[in-house]
BALUM-380958 format. One line per field, with one value per residue: residue number from 1; residue in three letters; x, y, z of N, C-alpha, C in turn. Coordinates in pm, 1 decimal, always signed. Layout:
// residues N
k: NUM,...
r: Ala,...
n_c1: X,...
n_c2: Y,...
n_c3: Z,...
ca_c1: X,...
ca_c2: Y,...
ca_c3: Z,...
c_c1: X,...
c_c2: Y,...
c_c3: Z,...
***
This chain:
// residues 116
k: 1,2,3,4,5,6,7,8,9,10,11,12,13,14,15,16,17,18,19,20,21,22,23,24,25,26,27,28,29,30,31,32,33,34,35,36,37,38,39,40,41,42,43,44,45,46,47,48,49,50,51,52,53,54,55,56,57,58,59,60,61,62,63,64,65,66,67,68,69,70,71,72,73,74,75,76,77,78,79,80,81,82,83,84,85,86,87,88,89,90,91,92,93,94,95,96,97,98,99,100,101,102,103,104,105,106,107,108,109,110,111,112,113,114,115,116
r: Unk,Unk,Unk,Unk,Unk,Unk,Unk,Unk,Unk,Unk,Unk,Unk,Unk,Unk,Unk,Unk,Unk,Unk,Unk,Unk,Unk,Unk,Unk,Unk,Unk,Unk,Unk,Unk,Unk,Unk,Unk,Unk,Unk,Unk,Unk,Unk,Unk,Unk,Unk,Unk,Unk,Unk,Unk,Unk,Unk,Unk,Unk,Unk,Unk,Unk,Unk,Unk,Unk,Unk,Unk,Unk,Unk,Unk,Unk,Unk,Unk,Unk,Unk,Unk,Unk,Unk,Unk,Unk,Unk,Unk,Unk,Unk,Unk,Unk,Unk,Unk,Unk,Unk,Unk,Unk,Unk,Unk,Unk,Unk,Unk,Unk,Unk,Unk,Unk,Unk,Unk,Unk,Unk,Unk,Unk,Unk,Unk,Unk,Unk,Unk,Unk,Unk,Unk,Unk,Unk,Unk,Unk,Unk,Unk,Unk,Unk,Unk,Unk,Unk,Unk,Unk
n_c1: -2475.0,-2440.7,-2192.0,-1940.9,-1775.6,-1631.4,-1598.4,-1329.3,-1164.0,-1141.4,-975.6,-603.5,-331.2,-104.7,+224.5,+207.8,+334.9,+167.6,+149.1,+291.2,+402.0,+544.3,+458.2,+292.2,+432.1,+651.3,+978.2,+1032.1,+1324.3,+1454.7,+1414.8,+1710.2,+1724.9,+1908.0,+2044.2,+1869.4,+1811.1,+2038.5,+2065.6,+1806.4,+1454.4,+1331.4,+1112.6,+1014.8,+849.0,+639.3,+507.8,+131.6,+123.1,+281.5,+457.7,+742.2,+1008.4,+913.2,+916.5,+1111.8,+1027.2,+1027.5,+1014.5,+813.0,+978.8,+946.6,+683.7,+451.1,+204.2,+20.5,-38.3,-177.5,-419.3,-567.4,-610.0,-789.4,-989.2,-1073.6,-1163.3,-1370.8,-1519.3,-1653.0,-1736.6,-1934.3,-2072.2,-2207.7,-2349.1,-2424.0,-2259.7,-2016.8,-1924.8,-1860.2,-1661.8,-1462.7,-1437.1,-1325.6,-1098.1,-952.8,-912.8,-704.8,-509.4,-444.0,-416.4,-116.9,-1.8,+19.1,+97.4,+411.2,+755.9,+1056.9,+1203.8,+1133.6,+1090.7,+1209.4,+1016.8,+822.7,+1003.4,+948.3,+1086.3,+1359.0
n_c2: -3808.0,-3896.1,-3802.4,-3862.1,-3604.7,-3500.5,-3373.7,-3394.0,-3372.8,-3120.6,-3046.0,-2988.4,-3131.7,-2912.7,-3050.7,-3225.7,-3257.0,-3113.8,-2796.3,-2505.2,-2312.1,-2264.7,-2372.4,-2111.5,-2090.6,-2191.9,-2014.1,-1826.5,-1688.5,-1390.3,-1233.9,-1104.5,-772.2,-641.3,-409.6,-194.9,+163.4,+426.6,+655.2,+749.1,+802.9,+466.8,+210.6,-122.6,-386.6,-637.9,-988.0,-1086.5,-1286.1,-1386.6,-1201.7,-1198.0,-1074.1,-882.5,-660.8,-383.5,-66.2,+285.4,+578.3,+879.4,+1198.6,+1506.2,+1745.5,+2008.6,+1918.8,+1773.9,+1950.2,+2144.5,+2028.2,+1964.5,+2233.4,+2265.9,+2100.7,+2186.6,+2455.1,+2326.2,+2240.9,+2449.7,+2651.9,+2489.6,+2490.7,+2734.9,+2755.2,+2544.4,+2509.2,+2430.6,+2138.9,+2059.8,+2271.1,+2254.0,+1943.0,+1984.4,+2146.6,+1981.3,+1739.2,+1848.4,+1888.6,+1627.0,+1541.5,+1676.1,+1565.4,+1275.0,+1267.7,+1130.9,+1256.3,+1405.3,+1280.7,+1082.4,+872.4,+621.8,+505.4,+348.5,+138.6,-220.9,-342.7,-494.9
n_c3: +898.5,+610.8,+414.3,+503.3,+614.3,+912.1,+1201.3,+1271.1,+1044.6,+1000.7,+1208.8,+1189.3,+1204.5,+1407.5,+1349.9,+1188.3,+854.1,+688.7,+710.4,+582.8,+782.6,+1078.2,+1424.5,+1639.4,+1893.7,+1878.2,+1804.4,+1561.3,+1347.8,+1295.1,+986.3,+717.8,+593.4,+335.7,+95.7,+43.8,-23.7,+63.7,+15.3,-134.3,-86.7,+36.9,+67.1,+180.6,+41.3,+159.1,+109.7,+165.7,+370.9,+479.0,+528.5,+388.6,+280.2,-89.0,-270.7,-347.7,-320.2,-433.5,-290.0,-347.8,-349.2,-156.3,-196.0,-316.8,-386.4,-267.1,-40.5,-191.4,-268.8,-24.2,+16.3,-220.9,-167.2,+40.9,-3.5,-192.6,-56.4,+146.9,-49.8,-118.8,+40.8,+60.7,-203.4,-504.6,-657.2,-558.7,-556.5,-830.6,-887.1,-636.7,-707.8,-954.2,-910.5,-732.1,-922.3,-1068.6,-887.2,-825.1,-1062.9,-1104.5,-872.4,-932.6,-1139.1,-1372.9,-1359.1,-1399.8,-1222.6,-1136.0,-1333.2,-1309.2,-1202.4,-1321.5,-1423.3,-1415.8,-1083.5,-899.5
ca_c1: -2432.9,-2334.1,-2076.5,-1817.8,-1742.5,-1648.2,-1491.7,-1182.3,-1145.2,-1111.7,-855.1,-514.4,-194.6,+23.6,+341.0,+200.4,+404.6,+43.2,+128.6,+406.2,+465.9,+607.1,+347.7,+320.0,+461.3,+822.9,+992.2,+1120.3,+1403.5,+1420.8,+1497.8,+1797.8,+1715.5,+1986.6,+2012.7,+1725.3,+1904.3,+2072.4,+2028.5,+1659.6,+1369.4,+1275.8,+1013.1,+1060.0,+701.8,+577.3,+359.5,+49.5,-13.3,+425.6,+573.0,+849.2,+1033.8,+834.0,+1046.7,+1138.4,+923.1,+1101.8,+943.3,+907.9,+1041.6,+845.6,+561.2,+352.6,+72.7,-70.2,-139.3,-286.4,-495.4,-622.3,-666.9,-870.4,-1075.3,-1133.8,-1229.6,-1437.0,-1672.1,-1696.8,-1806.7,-2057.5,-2186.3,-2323.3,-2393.4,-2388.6,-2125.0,-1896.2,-1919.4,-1805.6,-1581.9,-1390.9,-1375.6,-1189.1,-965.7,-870.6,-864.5,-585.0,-380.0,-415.6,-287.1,-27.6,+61.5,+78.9,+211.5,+531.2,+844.8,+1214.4,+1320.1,+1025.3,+1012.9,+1247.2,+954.4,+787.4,+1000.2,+986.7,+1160.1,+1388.3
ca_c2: -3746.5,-3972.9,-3759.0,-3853.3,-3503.9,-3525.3,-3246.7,-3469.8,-3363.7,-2983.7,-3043.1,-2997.2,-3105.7,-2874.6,-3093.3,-3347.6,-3207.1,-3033.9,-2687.0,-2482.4,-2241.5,-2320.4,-2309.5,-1995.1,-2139.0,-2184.7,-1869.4,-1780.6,-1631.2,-1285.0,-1235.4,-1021.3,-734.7,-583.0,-346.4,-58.2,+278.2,+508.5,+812.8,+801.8,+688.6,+328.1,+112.6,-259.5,-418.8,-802.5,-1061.0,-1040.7,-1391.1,-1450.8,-1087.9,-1183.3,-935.3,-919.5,-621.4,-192.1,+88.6,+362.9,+675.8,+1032.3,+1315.5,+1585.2,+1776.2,+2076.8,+1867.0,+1729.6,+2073.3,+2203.5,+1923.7,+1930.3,+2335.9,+2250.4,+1981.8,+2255.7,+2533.3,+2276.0,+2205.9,+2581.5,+2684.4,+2380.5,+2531.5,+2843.8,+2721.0,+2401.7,+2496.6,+2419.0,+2029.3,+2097.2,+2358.7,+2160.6,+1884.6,+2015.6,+2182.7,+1813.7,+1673.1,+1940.2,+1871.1,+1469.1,+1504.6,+1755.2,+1469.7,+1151.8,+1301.9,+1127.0,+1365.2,+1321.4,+1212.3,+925.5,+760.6,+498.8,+403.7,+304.3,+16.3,-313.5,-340.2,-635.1
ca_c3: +773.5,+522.6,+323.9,+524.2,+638.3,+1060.0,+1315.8,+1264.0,+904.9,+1014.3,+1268.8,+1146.6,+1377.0,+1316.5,+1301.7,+1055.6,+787.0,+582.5,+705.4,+566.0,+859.0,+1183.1,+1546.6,+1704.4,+2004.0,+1862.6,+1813.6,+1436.2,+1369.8,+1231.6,+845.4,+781.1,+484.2,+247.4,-9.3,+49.6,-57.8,+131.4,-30.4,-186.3,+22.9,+10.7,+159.3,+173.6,+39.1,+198.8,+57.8,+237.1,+469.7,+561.4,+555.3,+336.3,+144.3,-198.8,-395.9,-275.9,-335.4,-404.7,-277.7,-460.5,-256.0,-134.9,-298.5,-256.8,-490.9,-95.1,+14.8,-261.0,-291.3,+44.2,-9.8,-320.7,-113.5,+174.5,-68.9,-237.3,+73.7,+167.5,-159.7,-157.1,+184.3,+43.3,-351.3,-551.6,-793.1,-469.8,-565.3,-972.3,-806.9,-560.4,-819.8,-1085.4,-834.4,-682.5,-1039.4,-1097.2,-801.4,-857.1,-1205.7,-1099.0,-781.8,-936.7,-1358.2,-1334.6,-1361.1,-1468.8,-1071.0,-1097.2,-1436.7,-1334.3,-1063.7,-1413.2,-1498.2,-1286.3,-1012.3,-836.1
c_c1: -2353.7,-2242.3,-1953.3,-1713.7,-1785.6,-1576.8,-1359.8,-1161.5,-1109.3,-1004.9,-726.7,-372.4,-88.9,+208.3,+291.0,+277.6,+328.4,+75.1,+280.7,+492.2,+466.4,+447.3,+407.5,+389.2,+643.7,+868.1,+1104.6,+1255.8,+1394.3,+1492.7,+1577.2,+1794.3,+1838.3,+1938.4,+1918.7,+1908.0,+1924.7,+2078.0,+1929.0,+1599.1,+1340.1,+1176.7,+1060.6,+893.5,+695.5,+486.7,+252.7,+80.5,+183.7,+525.9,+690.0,+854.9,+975.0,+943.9,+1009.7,+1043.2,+992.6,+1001.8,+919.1,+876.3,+934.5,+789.5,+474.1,+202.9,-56.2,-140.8,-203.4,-432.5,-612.1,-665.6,-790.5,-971.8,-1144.4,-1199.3,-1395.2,-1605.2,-1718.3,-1784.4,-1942.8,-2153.1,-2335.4,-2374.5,-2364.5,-2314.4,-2037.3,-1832.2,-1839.3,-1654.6,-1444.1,-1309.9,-1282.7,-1041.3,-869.2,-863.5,-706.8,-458.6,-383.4,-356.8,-143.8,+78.7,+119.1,+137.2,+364.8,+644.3,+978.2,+1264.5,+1222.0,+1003.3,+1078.7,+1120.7,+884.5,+801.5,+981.4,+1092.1,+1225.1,+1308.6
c_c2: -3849.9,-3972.9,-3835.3,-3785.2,-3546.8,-3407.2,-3301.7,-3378.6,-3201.0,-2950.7,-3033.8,-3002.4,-2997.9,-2921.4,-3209.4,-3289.0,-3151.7,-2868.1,-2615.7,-2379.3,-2316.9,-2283.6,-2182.0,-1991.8,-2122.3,-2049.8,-1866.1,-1657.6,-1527.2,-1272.2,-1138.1,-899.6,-678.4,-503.9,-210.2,+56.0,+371.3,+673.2,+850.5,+726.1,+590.5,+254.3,-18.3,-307.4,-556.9,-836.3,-1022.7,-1154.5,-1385.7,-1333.8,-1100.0,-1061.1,-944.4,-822.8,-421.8,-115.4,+228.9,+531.5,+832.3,+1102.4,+1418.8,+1703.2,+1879.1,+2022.7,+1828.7,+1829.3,+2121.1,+2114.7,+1917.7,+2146.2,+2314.7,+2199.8,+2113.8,+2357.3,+2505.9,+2293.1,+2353.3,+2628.7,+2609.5,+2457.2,+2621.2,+2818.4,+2561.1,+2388.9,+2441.6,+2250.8,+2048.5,+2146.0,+2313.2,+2032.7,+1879.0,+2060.2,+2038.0,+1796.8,+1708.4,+1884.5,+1718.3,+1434.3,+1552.9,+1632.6,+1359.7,+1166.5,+1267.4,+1235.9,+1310.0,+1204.8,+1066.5,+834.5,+628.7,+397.8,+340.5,+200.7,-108.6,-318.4,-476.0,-671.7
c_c3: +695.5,+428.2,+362.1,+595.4,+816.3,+1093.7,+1286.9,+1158.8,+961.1,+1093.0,+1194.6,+1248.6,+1257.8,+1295.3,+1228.8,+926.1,+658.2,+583.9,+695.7,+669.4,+1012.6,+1353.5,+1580.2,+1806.8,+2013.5,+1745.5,+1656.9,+1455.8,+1258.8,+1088.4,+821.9,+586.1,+434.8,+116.2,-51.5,+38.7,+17.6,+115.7,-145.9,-76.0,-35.8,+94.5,+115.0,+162.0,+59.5,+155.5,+208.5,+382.3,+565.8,+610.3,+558.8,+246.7,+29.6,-293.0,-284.9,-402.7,-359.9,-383.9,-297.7,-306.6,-223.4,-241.4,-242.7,-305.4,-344.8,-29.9,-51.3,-321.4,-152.7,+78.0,-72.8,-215.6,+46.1,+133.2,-117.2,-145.6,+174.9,+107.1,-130.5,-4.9,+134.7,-135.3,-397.6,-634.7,-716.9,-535.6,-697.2,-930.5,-802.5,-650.5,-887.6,-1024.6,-786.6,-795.7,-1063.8,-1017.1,-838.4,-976.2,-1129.5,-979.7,-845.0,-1078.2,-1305.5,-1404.6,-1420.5,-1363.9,-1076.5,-1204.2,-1378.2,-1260.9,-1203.5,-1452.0,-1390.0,-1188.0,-941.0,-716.1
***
């Protein structure tokens, strides 16, 4: 092959100083979080590849919008058993509850603006 291109070329040591995370071998030390809220729920969200902190989630409170959603969705596929309106049906019923779930409220606009 006269590119150039060898098995060498794919190797990578990992202490040549090309790769920015440490071997698996030697043992990181754990990162230490602050700040998540103590009296709303919070999640803590990580980039994908290093599972650093990225920014909080703040999470809305509970909701009957889940059950009636998964009513709708059980009605839906009943109906559909014995007729074909069930599919339409079912539909509109989930549409309903999915607005009614995710329509933000007074307790959730702030999730609206960016967050740190």
């Amino acid at each position: 092959m006269g590119d150039g291109f060898t098995a060498e070329a794919l190797w990578v040591c990992p202490h040549s100083g090309r790769s920015e995370h440490p071997p698996l071998w030697e043992p990181v030390k754990p990162g230490h979080v602050i700040g998540l809220s103590e009296t709303r729920r919070e999640v803590l969200v990580t980039d994908l590849f290093d599972a650093r902190p990225d920014h909080r989630f703040a999470v809305p409170g509970p909701s009957l919008a889940p059950f009636c959603l998964a009513l709708a969705t059980g009605v839906g596929f009943i109906t559909l058993i014995f007729t074909p309106w069930g599919a339409p049906l079912g539909g509109a019923c989930a549409a309903i509850c999915l607005v009614a779930w995710f329509w933000p409220r007074g307790d959730r606009q702030g999730m609206l603006t960016e967050q740190p």
